[in-house]
C-alpha positions as CSV (number, residue, x, y, z in Angstrom):
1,X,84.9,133.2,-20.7
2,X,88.3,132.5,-21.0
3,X,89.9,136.0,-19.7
4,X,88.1,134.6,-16.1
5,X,90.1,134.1,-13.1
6,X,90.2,130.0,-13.3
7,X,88.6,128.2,-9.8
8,X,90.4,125.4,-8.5
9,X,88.6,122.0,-8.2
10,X,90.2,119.4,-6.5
11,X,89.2,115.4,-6.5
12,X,89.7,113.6,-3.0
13,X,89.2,110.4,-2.2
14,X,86.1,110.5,-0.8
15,X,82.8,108.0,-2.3
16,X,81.1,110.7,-4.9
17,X,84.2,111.8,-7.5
18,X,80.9,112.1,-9.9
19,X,80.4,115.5,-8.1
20,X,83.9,117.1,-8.5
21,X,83.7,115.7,-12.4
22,X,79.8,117.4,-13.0
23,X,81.0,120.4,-11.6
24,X,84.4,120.4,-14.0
25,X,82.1,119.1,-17.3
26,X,79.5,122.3,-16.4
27,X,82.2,124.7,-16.2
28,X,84.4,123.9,-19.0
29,X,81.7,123.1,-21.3
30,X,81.1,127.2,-20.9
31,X,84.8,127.7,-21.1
32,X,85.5,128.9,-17.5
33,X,88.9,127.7,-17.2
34,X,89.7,125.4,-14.6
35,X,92.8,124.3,-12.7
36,X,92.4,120.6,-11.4
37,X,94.4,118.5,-8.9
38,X,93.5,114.7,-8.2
39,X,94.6,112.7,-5.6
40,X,96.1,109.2,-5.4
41,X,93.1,108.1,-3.6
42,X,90.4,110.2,-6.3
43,X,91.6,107.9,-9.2
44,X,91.1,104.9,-7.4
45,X,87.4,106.1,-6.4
46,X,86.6,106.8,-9.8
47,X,87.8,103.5,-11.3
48,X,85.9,101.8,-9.2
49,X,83.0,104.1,-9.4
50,X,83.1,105.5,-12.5
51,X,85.4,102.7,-14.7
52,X,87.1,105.5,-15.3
53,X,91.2,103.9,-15.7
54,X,93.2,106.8,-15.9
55,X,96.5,106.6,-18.1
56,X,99.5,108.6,-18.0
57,X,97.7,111.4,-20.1
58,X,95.0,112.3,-17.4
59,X,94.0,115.2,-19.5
60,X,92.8,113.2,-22.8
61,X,91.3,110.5,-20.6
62,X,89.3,112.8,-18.6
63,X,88.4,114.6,-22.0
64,X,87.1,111.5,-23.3
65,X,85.2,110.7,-20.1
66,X,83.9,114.1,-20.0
67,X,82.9,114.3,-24.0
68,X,85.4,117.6,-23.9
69,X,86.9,119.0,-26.9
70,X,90.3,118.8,-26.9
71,X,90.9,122.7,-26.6
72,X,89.1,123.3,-23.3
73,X,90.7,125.1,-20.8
74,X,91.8,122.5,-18.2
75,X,95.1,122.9,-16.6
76,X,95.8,119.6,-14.6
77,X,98.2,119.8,-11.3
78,X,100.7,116.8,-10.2
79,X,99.5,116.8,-6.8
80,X,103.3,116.5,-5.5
81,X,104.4,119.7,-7.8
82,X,104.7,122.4,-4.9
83,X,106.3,124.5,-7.5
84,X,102.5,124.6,-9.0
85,X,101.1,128.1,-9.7
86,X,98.2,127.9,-7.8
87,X,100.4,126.8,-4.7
88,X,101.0,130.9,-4.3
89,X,98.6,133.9,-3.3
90,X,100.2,136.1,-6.0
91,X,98.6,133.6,-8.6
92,X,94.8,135.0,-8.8
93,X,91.8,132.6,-8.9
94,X,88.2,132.7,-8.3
95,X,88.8,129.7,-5.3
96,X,88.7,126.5,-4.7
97,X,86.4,124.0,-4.2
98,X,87.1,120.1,-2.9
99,X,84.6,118.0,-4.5
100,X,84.0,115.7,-2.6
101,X,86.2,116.1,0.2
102,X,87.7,113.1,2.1
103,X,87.8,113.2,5.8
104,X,91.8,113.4,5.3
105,X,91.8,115.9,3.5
106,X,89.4,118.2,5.6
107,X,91.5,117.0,8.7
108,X,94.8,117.8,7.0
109,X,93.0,121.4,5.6
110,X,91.7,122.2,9.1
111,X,94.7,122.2,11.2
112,X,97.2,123.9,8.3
113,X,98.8,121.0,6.8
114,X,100.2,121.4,3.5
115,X,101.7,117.7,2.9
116,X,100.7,118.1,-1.1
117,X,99.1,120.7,-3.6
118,X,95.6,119.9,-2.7
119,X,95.8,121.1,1.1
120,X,98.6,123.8,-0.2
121,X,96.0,125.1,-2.5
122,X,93.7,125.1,0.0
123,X,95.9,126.8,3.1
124,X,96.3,130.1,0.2
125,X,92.3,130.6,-0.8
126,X,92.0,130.8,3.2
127,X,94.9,133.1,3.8
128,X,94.1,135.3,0.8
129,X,90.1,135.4,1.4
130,X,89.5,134.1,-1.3
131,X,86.0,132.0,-2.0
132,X,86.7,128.3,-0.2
133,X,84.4,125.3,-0.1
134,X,84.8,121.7,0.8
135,X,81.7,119.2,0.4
136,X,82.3,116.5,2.7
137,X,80.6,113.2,1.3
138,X,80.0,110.8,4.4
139,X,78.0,109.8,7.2
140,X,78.1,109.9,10.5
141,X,80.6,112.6,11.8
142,X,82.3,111.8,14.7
143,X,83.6,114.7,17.3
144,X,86.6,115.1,15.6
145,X,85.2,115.7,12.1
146,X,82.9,118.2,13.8
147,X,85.9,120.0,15.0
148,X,87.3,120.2,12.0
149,X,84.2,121.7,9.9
150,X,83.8,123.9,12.5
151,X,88.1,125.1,12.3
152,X,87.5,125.7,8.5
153,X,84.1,127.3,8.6
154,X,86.1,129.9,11.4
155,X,88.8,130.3,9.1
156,X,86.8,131.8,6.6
157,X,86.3,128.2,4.5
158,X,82.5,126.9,3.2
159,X,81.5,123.7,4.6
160,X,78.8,121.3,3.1
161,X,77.8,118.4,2.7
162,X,76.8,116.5,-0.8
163,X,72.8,116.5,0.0
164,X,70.6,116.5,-2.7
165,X,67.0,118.3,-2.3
166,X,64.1,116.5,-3.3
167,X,61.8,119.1,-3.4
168,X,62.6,119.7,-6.9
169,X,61.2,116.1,-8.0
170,X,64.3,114.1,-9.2
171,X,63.6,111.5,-11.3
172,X,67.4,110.0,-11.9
173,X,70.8,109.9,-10.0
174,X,71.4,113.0,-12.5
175,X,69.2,115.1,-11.1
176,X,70.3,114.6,-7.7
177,X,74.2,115.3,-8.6
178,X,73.3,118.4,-10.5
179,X,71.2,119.6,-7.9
180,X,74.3,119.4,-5.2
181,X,76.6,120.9,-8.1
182,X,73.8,123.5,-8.7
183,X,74.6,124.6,-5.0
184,X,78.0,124.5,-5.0
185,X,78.0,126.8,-8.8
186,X,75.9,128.9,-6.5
187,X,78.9,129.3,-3.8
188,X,80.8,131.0,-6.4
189,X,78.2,133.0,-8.1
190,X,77.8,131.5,-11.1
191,X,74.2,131.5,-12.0
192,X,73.2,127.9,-12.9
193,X,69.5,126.0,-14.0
194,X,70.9,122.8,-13.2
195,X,67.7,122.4,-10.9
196,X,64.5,123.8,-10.0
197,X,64.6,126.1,-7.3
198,X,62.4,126.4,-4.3
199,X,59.1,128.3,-5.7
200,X,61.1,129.4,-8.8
201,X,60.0,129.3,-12.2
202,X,62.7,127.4,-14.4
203,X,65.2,130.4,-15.5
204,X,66.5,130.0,-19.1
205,X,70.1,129.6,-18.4
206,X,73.3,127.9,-20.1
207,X,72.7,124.4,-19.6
208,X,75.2,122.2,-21.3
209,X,73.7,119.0,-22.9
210,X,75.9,116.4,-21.8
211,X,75.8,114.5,-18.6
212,X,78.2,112.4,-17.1
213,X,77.6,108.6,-16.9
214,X,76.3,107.1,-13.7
215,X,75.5,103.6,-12.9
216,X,71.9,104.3,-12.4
């Protein structure tokens, strides 16, 4: 798969980084290239709920995390670097998705900041149409977070939030994050058995065998 267009995931600093790293180990364990940003606050979040210490080579440690051979097609992004290629329209991807998304970083996205690559990133899939989706990963909203799903949602942007089904009969904290990632796959049309669908026979679909470790 590695003549696809490559789809932006980006890591906030939001509770549920186990999302955004599911969703990178599925892709690039099919070889659909990926182009990943972190942000400041994302590493923290996944040390403390992941133990995942990230060194200066974030590329081998999330490899190792992610039981990735060394040759997958992960492109990682300083999150400063506004010289990036996917900080421009003319460079083509399949979209972007911010899993999970900090209430920040929806604010920031919502009212056209660009303060780093993340809401730059973010500010071209809009412009350029291009397939957008933030999963928001917290509880209540308040009026102003409302606002601001509804600004992105009328800019063209896909709003959820990380809410695991249980119709499907989840029997570990796996199952529940591969049924959210299972949705968001879906956003972007890449077909996906990562859960049992409502009334649907189990499809026979790549699944990769790996999972990513949880504290369960």
């Amino acid at each position: 798969m590695r003549d696809e267009l490559p789809l932006i995931v980006a890591i906030s600093g939001a509770s549920g980084a186990i999302y955004g790293l599911r969703l990178m180990q599925y892709l690039l364990e099919l070889e659909h290239p990926i182009e990943l940003v972190l942000s400041r606050a994302a590493q923290q979040v996944m040390k403390e709920e992941n133990d995942i210490v990230l060194g200066d080579d974030l590329k081998s440690s999330l490899h190792d995390y992610l039981n990735l051979p060394d040759d997958c097609p992960l492109t990682i992004h300083n999150l400063n670097d506004p010289g990036a290629t996917i900080s421009s329209g003319s460079y083509r991807t399949r979209g972007m998705a911010i899993v999970p998304c900090s209430l920040g970083t929806l604010g920031a996205v919502a009212n056209g900041l660009t303060e780093n690559l993340i809401h730059r990133a973010a500010a071209v899939c809009l412009k350029e149409r291009r397939t957008f989706m933030l999963v928001v990963r917290e509880m209540p909203f308040g009026h102003i977070q409302l606002k601001n799903m509804l600004a992105v949602h009328e800019a063209g942007g896909i709003v959820a939030c990380a809410s695991p089904g249980f119709y499907h009969r989840p029997q570990t904290i796996s199952d529940q994050v591969d049924f959210v990632v299972g949705r968001i796959l879906d956003q972007f049309g890449f077909d996906n058995s990562l859960f049992k669908r409502w009334k649907e026979d189990a499809r026979k679909l790549p699944v990769p065998s790996s999972e990513v470790s949880l504290r369960e």
